[in-house]
C-alpha positions as CSV (number, residue, x, y, z in Angstrom):
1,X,91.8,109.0,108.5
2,X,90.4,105.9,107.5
3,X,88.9,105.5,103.7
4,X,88.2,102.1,101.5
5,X,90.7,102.4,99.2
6,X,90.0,100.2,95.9
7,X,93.1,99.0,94.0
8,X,92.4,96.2,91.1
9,X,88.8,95.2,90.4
10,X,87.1,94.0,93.3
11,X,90.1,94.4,95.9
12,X,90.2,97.1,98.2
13,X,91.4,97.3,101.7
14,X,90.7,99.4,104.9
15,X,93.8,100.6,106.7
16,X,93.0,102.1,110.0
17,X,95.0,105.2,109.6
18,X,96.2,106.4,105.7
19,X,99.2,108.8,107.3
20,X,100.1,110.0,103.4
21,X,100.3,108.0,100.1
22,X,103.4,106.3,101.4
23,X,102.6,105.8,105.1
24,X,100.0,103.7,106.5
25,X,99.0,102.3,110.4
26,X,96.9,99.2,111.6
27,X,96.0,100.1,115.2
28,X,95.6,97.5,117.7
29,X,93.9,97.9,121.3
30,X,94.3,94.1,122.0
31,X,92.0,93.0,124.8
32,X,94.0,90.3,126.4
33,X,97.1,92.3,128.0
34,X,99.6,89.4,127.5
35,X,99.3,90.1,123.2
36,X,100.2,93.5,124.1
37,X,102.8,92.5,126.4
38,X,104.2,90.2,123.5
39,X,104.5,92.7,121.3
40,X,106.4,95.0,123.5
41,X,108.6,93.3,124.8
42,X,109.9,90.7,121.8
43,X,108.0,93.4,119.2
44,X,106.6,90.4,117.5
45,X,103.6,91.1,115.3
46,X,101.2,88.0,114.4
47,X,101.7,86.7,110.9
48,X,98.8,87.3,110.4
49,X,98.8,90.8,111.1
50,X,101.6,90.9,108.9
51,X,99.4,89.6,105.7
52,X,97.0,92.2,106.6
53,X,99.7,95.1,106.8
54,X,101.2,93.8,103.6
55,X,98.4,93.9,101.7
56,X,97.3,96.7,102.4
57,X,100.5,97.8,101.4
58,X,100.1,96.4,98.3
59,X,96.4,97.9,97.9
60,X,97.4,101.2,97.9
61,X,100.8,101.1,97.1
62,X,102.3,102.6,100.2
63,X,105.9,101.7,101.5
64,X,105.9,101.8,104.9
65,X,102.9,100.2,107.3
66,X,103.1,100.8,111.2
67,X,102.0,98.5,113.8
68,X,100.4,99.4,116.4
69,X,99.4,98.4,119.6
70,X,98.1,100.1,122.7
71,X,96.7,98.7,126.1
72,X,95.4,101.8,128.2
73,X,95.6,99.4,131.2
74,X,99.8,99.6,130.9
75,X,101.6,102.1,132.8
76,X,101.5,105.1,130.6
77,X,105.8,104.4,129.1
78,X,103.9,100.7,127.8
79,X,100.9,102.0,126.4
80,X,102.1,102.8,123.2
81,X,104.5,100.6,121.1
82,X,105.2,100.9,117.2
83,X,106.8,98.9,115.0
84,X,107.3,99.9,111.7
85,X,106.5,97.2,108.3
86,X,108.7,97.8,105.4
87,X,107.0,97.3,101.9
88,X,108.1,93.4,101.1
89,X,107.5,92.9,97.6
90,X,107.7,89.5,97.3
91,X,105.4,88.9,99.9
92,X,103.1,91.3,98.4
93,X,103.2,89.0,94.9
94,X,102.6,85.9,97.1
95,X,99.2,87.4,98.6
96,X,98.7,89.5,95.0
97,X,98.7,86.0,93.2
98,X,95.8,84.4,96.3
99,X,94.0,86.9,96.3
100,X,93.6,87.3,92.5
101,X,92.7,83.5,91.9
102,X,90.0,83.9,94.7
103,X,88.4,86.6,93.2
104,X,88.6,85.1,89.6
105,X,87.0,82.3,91.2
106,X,84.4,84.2,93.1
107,X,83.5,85.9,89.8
108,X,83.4,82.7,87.7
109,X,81.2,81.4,90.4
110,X,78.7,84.3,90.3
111,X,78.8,84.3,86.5
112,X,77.8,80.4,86.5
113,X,75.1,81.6,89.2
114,X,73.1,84.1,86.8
């Protein structure tokens, strides 16, 4: 199922599949075949799909974030590949830290504003 899930004030996240409290997914239906084709056959995951994943991680404190990507196009043993995202905490602190001086910042702004 797929839920906003608000962690600190002001930061919440949308994974695309909540699996339990530990498990999360981020599907992927990429439209350009040769991402898909990236991913399955060197299972490499854009960095910046790997922020996302991470964060959301850190959001609602799960351990454990699949990637996932699927091209309906493929023949049906390529549709599907997953590759699973351990919890990397110092990763999380790095995007923790960013995005907790953009929202102080975004709140000072607003308050300056009124």
């Amino acid at each position: 199922r797929q839920s906003f899930v608000i962690g600190e004030k002001l930061i919440g996240c949308t994974p695309d599949w909540i699996v339990n409290a530990a498990r999360l997914a981020q599907v992927k239906c990429p439209y350009d075949p040769s991402n898909h084709t990236e991913t399955l056959r060197h299972r490499h995951i854009s960095k910046d799909y790997i922020v996302q994943c991470q964060g959301e991680m850190w959001v609602t404190g799960a351990i454990r974030n699949d990637f996932v990507s699927y091209h309906p196009d493929f023949p049906p043993q390529y549709r599907l590949v997953v590759i699973p995202i351990a919890r990397d905490e110092k990763h999380i602190q790095e995007i923790a830290q960013k995005v907790r001086s953009f929202r102080d910042l975004l709140i000072k702004s607003l308050d300056e504003m009124r």
